[in-house]
VEXDREN-2710 file (C-alpha; in Angstrom, 1 decimal):
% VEXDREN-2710
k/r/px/py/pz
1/UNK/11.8/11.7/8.3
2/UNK/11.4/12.3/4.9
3/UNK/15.2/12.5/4.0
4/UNK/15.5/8.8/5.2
5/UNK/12.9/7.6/2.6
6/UNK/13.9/5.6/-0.7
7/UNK/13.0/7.4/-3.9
8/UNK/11.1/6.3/-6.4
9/UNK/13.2/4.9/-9.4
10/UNK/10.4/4.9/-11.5
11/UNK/9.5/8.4/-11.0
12/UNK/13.0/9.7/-11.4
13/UNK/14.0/7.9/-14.5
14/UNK/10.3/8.4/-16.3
15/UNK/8.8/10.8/-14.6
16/UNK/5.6/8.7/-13.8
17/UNK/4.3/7.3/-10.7
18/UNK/4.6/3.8/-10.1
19/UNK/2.5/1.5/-8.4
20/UNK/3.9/2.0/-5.0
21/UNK/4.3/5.7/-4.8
22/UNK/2.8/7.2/-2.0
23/UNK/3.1/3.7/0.2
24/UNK/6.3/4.9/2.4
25/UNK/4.6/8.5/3.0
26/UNK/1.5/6.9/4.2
27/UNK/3.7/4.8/6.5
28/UNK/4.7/7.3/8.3
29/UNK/1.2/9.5/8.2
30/UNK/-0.1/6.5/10.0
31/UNK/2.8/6.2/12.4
32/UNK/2.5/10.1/13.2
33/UNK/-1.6/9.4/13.8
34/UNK/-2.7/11.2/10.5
35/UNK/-5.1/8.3/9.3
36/UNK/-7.2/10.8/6.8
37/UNK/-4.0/12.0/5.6
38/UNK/-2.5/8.3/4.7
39/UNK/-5.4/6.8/3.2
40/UNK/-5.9/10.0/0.5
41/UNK/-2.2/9.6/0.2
42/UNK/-2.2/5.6/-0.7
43/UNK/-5.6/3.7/-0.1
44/UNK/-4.3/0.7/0.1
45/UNK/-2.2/1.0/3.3
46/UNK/-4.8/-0.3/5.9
47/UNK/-5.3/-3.6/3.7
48/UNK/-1.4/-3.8/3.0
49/UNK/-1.0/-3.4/7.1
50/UNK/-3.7/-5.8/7.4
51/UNK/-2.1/-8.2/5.4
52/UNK/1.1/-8.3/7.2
53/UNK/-0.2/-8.4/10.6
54/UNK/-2.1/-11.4/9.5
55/UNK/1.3/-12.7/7.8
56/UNK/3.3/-12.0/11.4
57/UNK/0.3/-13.8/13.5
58/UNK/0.1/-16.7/10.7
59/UNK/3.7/-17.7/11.5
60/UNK/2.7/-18.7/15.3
61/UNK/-1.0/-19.4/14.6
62/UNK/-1.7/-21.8/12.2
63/UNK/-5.3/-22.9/11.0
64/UNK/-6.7/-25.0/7.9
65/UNK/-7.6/-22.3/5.7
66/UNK/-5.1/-19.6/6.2
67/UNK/-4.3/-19.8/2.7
68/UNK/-7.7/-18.6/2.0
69/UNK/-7.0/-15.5/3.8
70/UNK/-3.8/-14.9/2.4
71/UNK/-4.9/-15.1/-0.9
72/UNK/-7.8/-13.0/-0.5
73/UNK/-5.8/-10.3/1.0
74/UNK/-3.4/-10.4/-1.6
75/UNK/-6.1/-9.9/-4.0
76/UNK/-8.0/-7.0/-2.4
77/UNK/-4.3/-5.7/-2.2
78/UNK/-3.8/-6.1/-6.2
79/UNK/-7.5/-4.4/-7.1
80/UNK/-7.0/-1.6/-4.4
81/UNK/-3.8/-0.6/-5.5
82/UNK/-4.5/-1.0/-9.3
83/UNK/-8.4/1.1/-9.1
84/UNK/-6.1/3.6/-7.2
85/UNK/-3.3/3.9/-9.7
86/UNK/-6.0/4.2/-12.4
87/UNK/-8.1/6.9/-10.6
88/UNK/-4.6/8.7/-10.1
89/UNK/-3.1/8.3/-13.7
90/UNK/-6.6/9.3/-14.9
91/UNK/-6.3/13.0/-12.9
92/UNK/-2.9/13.8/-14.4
93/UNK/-3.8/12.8/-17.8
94/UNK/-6.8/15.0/-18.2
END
Protein backbone atom coordinates (compact mmCIF):
# COMPACT_ATOMS: atom_id res chain seq x y z
CA UNK A 1 0.00 0.00 0.00
CA UNK A 2 2.67 2.13 0.83
CA UNK A 3 4.20 2.41 -2.74
CA UNK A 4 0.79 4.04 -3.92
CA UNK A 5 1.16 6.91 -1.30
CA UNK A 6 2.17 10.65 -2.39
CA UNK A 7 5.40 11.79 -0.77
CA UNK A 8 5.93 14.43 1.10
CA UNK A 9 7.36 17.55 -0.93
CA UNK A 10 8.23 19.17 2.02
CA UNK A 11 10.20 16.50 3.52
CA UNK A 12 12.08 15.75 0.33
CA UNK A 13 13.09 19.18 -0.66
CA UNK A 14 13.86 20.36 3.18
CA UNK A 15 14.16 17.64 5.00
CA UNK A 16 11.47 18.64 7.62
CA UNK A 17 8.11 17.39 8.28
CA UNK A 18 5.34 19.26 7.34
CA UNK A 19 2.05 19.69 8.74
CA UNK A 20 0.49 16.81 7.16
CA UNK A 21 3.04 14.07 7.42
CA UNK A 22 1.86 11.14 8.91
CA UNK A 23 -1.98 11.90 7.77
CA UNK A 24 -1.94 9.27 4.60
CA UNK A 25 -0.19 6.54 6.95
CA UNK A 26 -2.80 6.90 9.58
CA UNK A 27 -5.29 6.49 6.79
CA UNK A 28 -4.61 3.40 6.11
CA UNK A 29 -3.67 2.24 9.98
CA UNK A 30 -7.28 3.00 10.45
CA UNK A 31 -8.53 1.31 7.38
CA UNK A 32 -6.33 -1.98 8.29
CA UNK A 33 -8.02 -1.66 12.08
CA UNK A 34 -4.80 -0.46 13.86
CA UNK A 35 -6.56 2.57 15.74
CA UNK A 36 -3.54 2.89 18.49
CA UNK A 37 -1.25 2.71 15.78
CA UNK A 38 -2.91 5.83 13.62
CA UNK A 39 -3.57 8.08 16.35
CA UNK A 40 0.42 7.95 17.70
CA UNK A 41 1.08 8.22 14.09
CA UNK A 42 -1.19 11.59 13.39
CA UNK A 43 -3.64 12.62 16.30
CA UNK A 44 -5.61 14.41 14.38
CA UNK A 45 -7.07 11.76 12.07
CA UNK A 46 -10.28 10.84 14.14
CA UNK A 47 -11.27 14.71 14.19
CA UNK A 48 -10.13 15.15 10.47
CA UNK A 49 -12.53 11.84 9.73
CA UNK A 50 -14.98 13.46 11.87
CA UNK A 51 -15.09 16.46 10.08
CA UNK A 52 -15.69 14.98 6.76
CA UNK A 53 -18.24 12.66 7.63
CA UNK A 54 -20.08 15.59 9.03
CA UNK A 55 -19.15 17.54 5.66
CA UNK A 56 -20.67 14.33 3.46
CA UNK A 57 -23.95 14.08 5.82
CA UNK A 58 -24.17 18.17 5.80
CA UNK A 59 -24.66 18.05 2.00
CA UNK A 60 -28.16 16.01 2.43
CA UNK A 61 -29.00 17.16 5.96
CA UNK A 62 -29.21 20.61 6.42
CA UNK A 63 -29.91 22.48 9.85
CA UNK A 64 -29.64 26.24 11.06
CA UNK A 65 -26.36 26.07 12.71
CA UNK A 66 -24.29 23.79 10.73
CA UNK A 67 -21.89 26.38 10.20
CA UNK A 68 -21.28 26.29 13.88
CA UNK A 69 -20.14 22.79 13.57
CA UNK A 70 -18.12 23.28 10.67
CA UNK A 71 -16.30 25.92 12.05
CA UNK A 72 -15.66 24.39 15.26
CA UNK A 73 -14.32 21.28 13.67
CA UNK A 74 -12.17 23.12 11.59
CA UNK A 75 -10.73 24.76 14.58
CA UNK A 76 -10.11 21.71 16.77
CA UNK A 77 -8.61 20.43 13.43
CA UNK A 78 -6.11 23.57 13.24
CA UNK A 79 -5.05 23.40 17.24
CA UNK A 80 -4.78 19.42 17.01
CA UNK A 81 -2.68 19.41 14.24
CA UNK A 82 -0.52 22.46 15.20
CA UNK A 83 0.03 21.20 19.40
CA UNK A 84 1.01 17.90 17.41
CA UNK A 85 3.42 19.38 14.96
CA UNK A 86 5.00 21.34 17.91
CA UNK A 87 5.21 18.28 20.30
CA UNK A 88 6.89 16.44 17.22
CA UNK A 89 9.32 19.32 16.01
CA UNK A 90 10.13 19.78 19.71
CA UNK A 91 11.47 15.79 19.96
CA UNK A 92 13.74 16.14 16.99
CA UNK A 93 15.18 19.31 17.99
CA UNK A 94 16.35 18.37 21.39
Amino acid sequence: MEEFMLPCLNKQLFGIDCLGCGAQRALVMVLQGKFSAAWHMYPAIYTILLLLFFLVFNLFFKFKFDWHVKAGLIILNAVIIVIAYTHKMSFLIN
